[in-house]
C-alpha positions as CSV (number, residue, x, y, z in Angstrom):
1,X,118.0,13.9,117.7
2,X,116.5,16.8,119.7
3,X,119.5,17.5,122.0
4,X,122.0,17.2,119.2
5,X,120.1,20.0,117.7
6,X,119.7,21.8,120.5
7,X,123.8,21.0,121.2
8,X,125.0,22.7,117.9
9,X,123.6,25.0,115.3
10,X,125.1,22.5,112.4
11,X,122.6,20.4,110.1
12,X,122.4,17.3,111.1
13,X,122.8,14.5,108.7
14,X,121.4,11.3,109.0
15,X,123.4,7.8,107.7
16,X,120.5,5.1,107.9
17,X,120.8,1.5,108.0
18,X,117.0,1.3,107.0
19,X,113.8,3.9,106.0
20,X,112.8,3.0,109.9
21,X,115.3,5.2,111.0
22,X,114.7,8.5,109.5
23,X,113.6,11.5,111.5
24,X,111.9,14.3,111.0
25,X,114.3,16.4,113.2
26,X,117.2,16.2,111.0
27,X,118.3,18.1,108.5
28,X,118.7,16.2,105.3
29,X,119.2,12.0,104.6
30,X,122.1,10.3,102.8
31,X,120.2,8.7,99.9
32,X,122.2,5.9,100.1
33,X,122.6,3.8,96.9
34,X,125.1,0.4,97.5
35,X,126.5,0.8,94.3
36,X,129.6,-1.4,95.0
37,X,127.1,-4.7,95.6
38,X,124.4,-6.7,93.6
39,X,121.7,-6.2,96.3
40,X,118.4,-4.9,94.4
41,X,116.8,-3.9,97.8
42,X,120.1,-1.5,98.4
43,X,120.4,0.0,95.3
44,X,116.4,0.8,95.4
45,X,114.4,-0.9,96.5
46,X,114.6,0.5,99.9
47,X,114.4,4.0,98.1
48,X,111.2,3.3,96.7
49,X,109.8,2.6,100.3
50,X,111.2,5.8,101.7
51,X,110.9,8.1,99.3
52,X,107.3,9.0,100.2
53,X,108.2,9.7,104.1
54,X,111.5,11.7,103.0
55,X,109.0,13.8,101.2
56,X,106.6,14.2,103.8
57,X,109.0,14.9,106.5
58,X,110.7,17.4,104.6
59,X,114.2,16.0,104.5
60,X,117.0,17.4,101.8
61,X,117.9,14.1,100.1
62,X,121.3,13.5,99.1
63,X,121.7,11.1,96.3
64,X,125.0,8.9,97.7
65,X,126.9,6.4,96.2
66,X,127.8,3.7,99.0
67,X,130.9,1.7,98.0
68,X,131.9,-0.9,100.7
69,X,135.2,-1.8,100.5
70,X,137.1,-4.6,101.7
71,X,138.0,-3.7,105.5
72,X,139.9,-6.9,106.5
73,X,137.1,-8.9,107.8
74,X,133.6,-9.4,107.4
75,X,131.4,-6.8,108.9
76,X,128.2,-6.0,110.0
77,X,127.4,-4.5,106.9
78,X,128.3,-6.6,104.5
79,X,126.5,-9.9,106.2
80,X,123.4,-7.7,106.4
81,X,123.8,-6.5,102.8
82,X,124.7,-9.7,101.0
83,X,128.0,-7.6,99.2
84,X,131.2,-8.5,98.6
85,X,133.5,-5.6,99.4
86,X,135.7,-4.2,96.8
87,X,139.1,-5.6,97.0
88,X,141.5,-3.6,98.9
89,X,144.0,-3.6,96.2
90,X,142.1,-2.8,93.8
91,X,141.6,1.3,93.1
92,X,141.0,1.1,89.6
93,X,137.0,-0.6,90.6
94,X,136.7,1.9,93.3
95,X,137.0,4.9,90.7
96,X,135.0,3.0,88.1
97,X,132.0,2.3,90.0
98,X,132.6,6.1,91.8
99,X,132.4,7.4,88.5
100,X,129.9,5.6,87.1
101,X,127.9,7.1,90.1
102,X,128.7,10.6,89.3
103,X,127.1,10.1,85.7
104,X,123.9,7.8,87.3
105,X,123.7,11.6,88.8
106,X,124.8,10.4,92.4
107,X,126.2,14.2,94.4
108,X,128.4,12.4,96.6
109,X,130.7,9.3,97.5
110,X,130.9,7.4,100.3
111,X,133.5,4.3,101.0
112,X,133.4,2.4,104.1
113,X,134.9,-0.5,105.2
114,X,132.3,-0.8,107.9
115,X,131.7,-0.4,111.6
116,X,135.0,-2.2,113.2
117,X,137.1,-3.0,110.3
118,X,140.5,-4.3,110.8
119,X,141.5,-1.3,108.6
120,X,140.6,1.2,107.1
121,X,139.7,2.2,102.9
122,X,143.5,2.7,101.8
123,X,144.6,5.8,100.9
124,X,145.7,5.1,97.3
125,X,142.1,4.0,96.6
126,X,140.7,7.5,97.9
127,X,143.3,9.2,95.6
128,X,142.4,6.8,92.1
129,X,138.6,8.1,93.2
130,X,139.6,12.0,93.7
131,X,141.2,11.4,90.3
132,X,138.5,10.6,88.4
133,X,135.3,12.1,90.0
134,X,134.3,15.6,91.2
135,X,132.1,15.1,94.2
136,X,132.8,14.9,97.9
137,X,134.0,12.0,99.1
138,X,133.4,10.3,102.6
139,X,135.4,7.9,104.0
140,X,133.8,5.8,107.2
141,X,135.8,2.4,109.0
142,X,139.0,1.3,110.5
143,X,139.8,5.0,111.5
144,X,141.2,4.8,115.0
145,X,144.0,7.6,115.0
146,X,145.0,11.3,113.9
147,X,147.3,10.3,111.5
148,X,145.4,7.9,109.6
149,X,143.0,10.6,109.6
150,X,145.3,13.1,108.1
151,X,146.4,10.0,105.7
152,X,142.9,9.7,104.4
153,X,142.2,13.8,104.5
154,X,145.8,14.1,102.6
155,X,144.2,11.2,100.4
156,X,141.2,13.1,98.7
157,X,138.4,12.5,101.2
158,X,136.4,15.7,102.1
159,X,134.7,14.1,105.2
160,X,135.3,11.2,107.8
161,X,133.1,9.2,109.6
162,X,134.5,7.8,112.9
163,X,132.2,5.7,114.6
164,X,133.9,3.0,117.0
165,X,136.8,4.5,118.1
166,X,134.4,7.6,119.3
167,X,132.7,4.9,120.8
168,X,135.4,3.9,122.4
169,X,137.0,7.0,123.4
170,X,135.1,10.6,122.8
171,X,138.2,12.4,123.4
172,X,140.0,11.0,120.1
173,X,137.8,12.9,118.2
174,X,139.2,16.2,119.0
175,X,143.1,14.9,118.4
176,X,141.7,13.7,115.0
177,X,139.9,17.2,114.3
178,X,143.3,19.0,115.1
179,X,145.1,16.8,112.5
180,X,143.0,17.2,109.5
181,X,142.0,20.9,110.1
């Protein structure tokens, strides 16, 4: 975390799968609330635990709204999670349960299909949730390319997370950057 911040002058945001990985060097946390799944422990119970070293580190919480959506195959997060993913084809749930997240008081959105999804959260579902809430959206999994970048940018999302395919290829990131900026 140290040499990211010493690397760029931008906050630095942290995404954690658990309250063990928070750090005091960053910036500010996604609260993350799985508001797509059933999970008690994911919509707050893990809050409760990490609320008190949020505080004391200092951290800018930002309330999220987590919505996994179907990515074509099971992922890591939705084995660890216990969720069924929200139908691909199905864009009217995706802007319910994003809306009912912007009254629960959530400040932001964030679908995923997950770390190496066959695909990635369609376009037409990021437009039905653009529709009908007023918060950023970020979209995360399945995005290995410039244009489905752009797709997703043109879409409604605010913000992408690319995970594997930077893994895969650090370089992509800056043809993906050139499409959406």
């Amino acid at each position: 975390m140290e040499l990211v911040k010493r690397w760029s002058d931008l906050p630095v945001v942290l995404f954690p799968g658990s309250p063990s990985q928070l750090n005091a060097h960053a910036d500010a946390v996604l609260f993350l609330s799985l508001i797509s799944g059933r999970n008690p422990e994911l919509l707050i119970g893990h809050h409760v635990a990490a609320a008190p070293t949020v505080k004391a580190m200092g951290l800018e919480a930002i309330p999220t709204g987590y919505m996994l959506v179907d990515g074509g195959k099971q992922t890591t997060v939705s084995y660890i999670s216990q969720t069924v993913p929200i139908p691909n084809d199905k864009p009217g749930i995706a802007a319910c349960t994003a809306l009912a997240g912007e009254l629960l008081g959530l400040r932001t959105i964030y679908m995923d299909t997950g770390s190496g999804a066959e695909r990635t959260v369609p376009p037409e579902m990021i437009a039905a949730v653009r529709k009908t809430v007023d918060l950023p959206i970020i979209i995360g999994g399945g995005i290995r390319d410039a244009n489905t970048a752009r797709a997703l940018c043109n879409a409604g999302a605010d913000m992408l997370v690319v995970g594997t395919a930077f893994e895969e290829d650090p370089e992509r990131i800056f043809m993906m950057r050139e499409a959406v900026g």
